[in-house]
C-alpha positions as CSV (number, residue, x, y, z in Angstrom):
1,X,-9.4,-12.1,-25.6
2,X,-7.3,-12.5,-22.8
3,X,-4.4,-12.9,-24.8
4,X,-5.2,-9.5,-26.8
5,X,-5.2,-7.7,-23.6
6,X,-1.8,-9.0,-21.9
7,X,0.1,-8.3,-25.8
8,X,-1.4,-4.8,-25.7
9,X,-0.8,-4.3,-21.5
10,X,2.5,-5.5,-21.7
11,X,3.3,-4.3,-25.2
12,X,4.9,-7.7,-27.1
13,X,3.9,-11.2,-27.8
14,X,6.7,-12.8,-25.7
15,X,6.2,-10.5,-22.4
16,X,2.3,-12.0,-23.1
17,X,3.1,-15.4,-23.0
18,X,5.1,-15.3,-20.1
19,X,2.3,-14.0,-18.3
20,X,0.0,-16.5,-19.5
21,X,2.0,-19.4,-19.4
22,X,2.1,-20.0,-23.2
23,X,4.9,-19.7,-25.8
24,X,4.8,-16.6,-27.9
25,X,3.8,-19.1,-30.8
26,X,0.6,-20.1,-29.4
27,X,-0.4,-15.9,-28.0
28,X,0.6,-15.0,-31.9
29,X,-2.5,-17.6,-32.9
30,X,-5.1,-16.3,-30.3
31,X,-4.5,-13.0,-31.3
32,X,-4.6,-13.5,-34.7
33,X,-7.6,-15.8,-34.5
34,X,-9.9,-13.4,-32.8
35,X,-8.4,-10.4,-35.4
36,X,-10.3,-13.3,-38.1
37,X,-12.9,-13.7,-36.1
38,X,-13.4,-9.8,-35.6
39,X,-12.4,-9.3,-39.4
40,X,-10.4,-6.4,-38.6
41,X,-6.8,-5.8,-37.3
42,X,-6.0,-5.1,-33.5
43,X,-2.8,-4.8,-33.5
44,X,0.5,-3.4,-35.3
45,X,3.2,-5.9,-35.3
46,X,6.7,-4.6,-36.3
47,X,10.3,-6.3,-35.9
48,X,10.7,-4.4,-32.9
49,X,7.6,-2.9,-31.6
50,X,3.8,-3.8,-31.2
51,X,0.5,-1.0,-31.1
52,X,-2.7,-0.8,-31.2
53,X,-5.1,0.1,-34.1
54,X,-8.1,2.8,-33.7
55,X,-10.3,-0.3,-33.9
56,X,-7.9,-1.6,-31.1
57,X,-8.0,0.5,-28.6
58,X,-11.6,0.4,-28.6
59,X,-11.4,-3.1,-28.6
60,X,-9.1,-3.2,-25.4
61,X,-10.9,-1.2,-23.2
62,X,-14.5,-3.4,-23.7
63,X,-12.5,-6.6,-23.4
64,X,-10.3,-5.7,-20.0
65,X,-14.6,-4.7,-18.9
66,X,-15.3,-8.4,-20.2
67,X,-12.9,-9.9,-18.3
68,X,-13.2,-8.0,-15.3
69,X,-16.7,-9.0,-14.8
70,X,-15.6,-12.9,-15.7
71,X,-13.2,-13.0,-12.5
72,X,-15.6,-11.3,-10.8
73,X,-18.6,-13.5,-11.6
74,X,-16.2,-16.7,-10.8
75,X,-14.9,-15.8,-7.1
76,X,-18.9,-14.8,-6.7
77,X,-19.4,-18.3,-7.8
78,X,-16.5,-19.3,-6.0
79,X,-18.1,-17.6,-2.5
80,X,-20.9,-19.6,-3.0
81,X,-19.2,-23.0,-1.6
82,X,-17.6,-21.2,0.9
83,X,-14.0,-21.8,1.6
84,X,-11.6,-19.4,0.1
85,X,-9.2,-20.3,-2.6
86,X,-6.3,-18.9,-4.9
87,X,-3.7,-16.8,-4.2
88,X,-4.1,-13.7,-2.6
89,X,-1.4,-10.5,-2.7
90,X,-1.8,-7.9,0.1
91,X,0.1,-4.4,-0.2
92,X,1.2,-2.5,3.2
93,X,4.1,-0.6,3.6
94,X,7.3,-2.0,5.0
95,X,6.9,-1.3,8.6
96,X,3.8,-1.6,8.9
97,X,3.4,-4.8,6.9
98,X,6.3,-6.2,8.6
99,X,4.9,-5.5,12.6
100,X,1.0,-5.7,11.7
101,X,-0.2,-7.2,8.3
102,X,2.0,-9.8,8.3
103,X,0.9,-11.7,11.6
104,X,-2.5,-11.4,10.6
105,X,-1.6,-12.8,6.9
106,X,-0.2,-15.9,8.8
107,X,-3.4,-16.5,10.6
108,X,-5.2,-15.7,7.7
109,X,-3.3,-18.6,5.9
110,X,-3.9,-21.3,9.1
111,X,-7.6,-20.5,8.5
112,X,-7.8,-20.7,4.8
113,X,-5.4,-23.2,3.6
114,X,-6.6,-23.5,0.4
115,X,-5.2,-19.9,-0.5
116,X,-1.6,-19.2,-1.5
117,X,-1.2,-15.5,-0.4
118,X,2.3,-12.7,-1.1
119,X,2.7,-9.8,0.8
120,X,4.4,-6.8,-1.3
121,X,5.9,-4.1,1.0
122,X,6.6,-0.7,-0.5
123,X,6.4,2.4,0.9
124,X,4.9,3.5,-2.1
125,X,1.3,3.4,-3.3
126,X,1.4,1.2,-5.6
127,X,-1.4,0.4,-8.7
128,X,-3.6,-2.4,-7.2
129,X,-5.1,-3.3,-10.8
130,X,-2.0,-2.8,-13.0
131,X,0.0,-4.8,-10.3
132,X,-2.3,-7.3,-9.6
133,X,-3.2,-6.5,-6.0
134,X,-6.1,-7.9,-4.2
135,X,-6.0,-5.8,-0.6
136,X,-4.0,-3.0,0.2
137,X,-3.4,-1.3,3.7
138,X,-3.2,2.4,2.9
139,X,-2.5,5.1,5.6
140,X,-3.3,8.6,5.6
141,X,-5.9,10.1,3.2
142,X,-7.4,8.2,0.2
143,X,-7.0,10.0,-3.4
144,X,-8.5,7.1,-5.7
145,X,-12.2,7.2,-5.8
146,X,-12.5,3.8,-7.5
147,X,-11.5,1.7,-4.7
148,X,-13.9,0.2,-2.2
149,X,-12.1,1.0,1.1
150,X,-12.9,-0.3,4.8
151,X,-11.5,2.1,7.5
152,X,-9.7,-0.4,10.0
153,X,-7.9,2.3,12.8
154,X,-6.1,5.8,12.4
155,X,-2.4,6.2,13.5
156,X,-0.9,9.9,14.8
157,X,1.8,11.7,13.6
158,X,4.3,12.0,16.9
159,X,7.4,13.5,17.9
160,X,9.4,11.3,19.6
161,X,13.0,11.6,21.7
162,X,14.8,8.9,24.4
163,X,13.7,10.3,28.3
164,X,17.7,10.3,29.0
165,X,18.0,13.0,25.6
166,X,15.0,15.0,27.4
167,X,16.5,14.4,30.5
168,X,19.8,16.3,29.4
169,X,18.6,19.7,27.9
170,X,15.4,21.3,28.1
171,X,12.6,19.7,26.2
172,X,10.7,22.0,23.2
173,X,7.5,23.1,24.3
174,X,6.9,24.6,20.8
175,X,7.5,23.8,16.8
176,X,9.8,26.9,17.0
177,X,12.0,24.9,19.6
178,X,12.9,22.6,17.4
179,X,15.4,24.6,15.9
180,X,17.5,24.2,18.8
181,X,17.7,20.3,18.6
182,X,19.2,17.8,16.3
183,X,16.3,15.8,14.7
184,X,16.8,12.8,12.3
185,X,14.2,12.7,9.4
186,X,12.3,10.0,8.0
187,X,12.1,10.7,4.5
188,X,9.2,8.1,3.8
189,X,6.9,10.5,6.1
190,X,7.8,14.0,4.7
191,X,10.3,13.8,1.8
192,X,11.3,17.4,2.4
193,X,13.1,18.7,5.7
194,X,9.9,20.0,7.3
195,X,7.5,19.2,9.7
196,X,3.9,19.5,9.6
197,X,2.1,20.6,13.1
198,X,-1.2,23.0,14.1
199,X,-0.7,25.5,16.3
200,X,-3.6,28.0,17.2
201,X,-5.4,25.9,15.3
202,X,-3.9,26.5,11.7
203,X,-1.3,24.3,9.9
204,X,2.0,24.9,10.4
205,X,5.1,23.5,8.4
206,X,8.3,23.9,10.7
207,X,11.4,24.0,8.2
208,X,14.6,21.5,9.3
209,X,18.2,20.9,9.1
210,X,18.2,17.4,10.1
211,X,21.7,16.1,11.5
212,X,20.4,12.0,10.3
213,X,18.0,11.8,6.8
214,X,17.1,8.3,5.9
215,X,14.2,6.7,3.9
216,X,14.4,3.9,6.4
217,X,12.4,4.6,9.4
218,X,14.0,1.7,12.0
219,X,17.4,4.0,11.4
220,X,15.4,6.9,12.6
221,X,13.7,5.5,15.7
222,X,16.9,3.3,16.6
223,X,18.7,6.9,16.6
224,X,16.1,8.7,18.8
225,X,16.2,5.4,20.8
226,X,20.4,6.1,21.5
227,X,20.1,9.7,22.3
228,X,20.9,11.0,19.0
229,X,17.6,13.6,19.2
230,X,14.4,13.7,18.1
231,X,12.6,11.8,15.3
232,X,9.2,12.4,13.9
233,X,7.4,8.8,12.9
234,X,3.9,7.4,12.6
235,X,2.4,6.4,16.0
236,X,2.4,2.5,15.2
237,X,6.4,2.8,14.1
238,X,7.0,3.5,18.1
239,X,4.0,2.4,20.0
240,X,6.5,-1.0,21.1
241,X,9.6,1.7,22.3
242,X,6.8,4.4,24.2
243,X,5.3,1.6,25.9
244,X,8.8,-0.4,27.1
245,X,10.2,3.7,28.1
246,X,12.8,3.4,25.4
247,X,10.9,6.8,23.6
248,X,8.6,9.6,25.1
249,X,6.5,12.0,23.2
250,X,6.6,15.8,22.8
251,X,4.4,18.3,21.7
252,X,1.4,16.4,21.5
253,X,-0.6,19.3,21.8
254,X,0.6,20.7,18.4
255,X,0.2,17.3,16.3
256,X,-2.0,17.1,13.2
257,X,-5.4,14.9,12.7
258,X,-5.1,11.6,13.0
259,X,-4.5,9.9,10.0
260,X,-7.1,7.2,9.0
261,X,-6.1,3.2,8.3
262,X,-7.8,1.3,5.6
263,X,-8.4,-1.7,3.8
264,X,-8.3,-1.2,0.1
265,X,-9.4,-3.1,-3.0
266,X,-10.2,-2.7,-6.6
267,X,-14.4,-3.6,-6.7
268,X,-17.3,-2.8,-4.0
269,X,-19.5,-5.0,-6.3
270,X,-18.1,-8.8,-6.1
271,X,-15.8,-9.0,-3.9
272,X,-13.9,-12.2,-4.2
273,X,-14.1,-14.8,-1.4
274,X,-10.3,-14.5,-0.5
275,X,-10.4,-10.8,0.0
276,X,-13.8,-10.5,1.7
277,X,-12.3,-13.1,4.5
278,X,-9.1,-11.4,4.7
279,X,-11.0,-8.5,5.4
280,X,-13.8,-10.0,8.1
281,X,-9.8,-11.2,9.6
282,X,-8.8,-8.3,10.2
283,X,-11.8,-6.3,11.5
284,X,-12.4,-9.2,13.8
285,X,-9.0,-9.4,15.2
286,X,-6.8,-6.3,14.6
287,X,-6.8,-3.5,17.0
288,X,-5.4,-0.5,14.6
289,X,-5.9,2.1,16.7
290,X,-3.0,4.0,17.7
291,X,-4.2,6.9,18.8
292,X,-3.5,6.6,22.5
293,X,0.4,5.4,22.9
């Protein structure tokens, strides 16, 4: 069954049993021993392609619920001896997996040395079931109702500019203002060249011409950080430079929600041992909150 499922997922025999660990050989006589034992074809097998049948698809979407509850009856069974094992893959983003989920992971790893874990850092969101993701850090709000999801902290949305660029000209006091500033934009946050704020209590976007656009948000804070102008970043990205006085924040008063910080993962219903202390980690020793810089 689990053979069937990584040909049709991944669309060929040999893509299969690279997955699996198998030659293509051996996948080609688990598939087409179950299609015997089913009596009925699952697949259509061409030179260069392979499909489902009606019978199939059908097939496919019972056995991927099949297996899904197998792995999750084993880590259940698994949790019931205690100590986690396996090997655990955590999504974050790149900055924030690089200053905050991947300290934790370490720890996590000097606790647990049992598990093999690999931290995948996007600044995408990425599928956790198609691409085999246990936990995910996900900021902002959540748009897939089939995860089970832990909030862990919130983060704000700040502008940010060097006290010796505020020092030189007269600082904004409004969105308006901007306009008269150069401002480097991080293209991760908002990929047009607009900012979000509230003012009067009603959203307002704030149109750009930025002088610096980069999908890298180190370039942008480094250039605040030199004088270059402002930035606009997530509170965590320059919580280190406000604190040490290399940054300072403007227009707080105009700044959007908060945006929450969670945990993520695929099932609420048996959550494997490795996730479940990777999460109890993290609520126990991780102080997300960056609300107050």
């Amino acid at each position: 069954m689990a053979a069937f499922v990584a040909v049709a997922e991944l669309r060929g025999f040999a893509p299969a049993a690279r997955e699996l660990g198998l030659s293509p050989s051996a996948v080609t006589r688990l598939v087409a021993a179950l299609e015997e034992r089913l009596t009925t074809r699952l697949l259509q097998r061409t030179t260069r392609s392979v499909s489902l049948t009606d019978a199939g698809a059908r097939y496919l979407e019972r056995a991927r619920r099949i297996l899904s509850d197998l792995d999750e009856a084993e880590a259940a069974a698994q949790a019931e001896h205690g100590e986690p094992t396996g090997r655990l893959v955590v999504a974050a983003s790149n900055l924030f997996g690089r200053l905050a989920v991947a300290p934790v992971l370490s720890d996590y790893l000097a606790r647990h040395p049992g598990v093999v874990a690999e931290l995948t850092l996007s600044d995408r969101n990425i599928n956790l079931v198609e691409d085999g993701v246990d936990v995910a850090v996900r900021i902002g709000a959540l748009s897939d109702s089939s995860l089970h999801a832990r909030r862990v902290g919130a983060t704000r949305r700040v502008v940010v500019a060097a006290p010796a660029y505020l020092a030189s000209r007269p600082p904004p006091r409004t969105p308006d203002e901007l306009a008269d500033h150069p401002v480097a934009q991080f293209t991760g946050l908002d990929p047009t060249p607009e900012w979000r704020f509230v003012v009067d209590g009603r959203p307002r976007t704030v149109a750009l011409r930025p002088v610096l656009a980069t999908n890298s948000a180190d370039a942008t804070i480094s250039h605040a950080e030199r004088g270059g102008g402002l930035t606009m970043a997530l509170a965590y990205q320059v919580a280190a430079s406000v604190r040490a006085g290399r940054l300072a924040v403007v227009l707080a008063e105009f700044e959007p929600p908060p945006q929450p910080i969670h945990l993520v993962y695929p099932s609420a219903r048996l959550v494997p041992a490795k996730v479940r202390a990777f999460v109890d980690l993290v609520l126990e020793t991780c102080d997300w909150n960056y609300v107050a810089l």
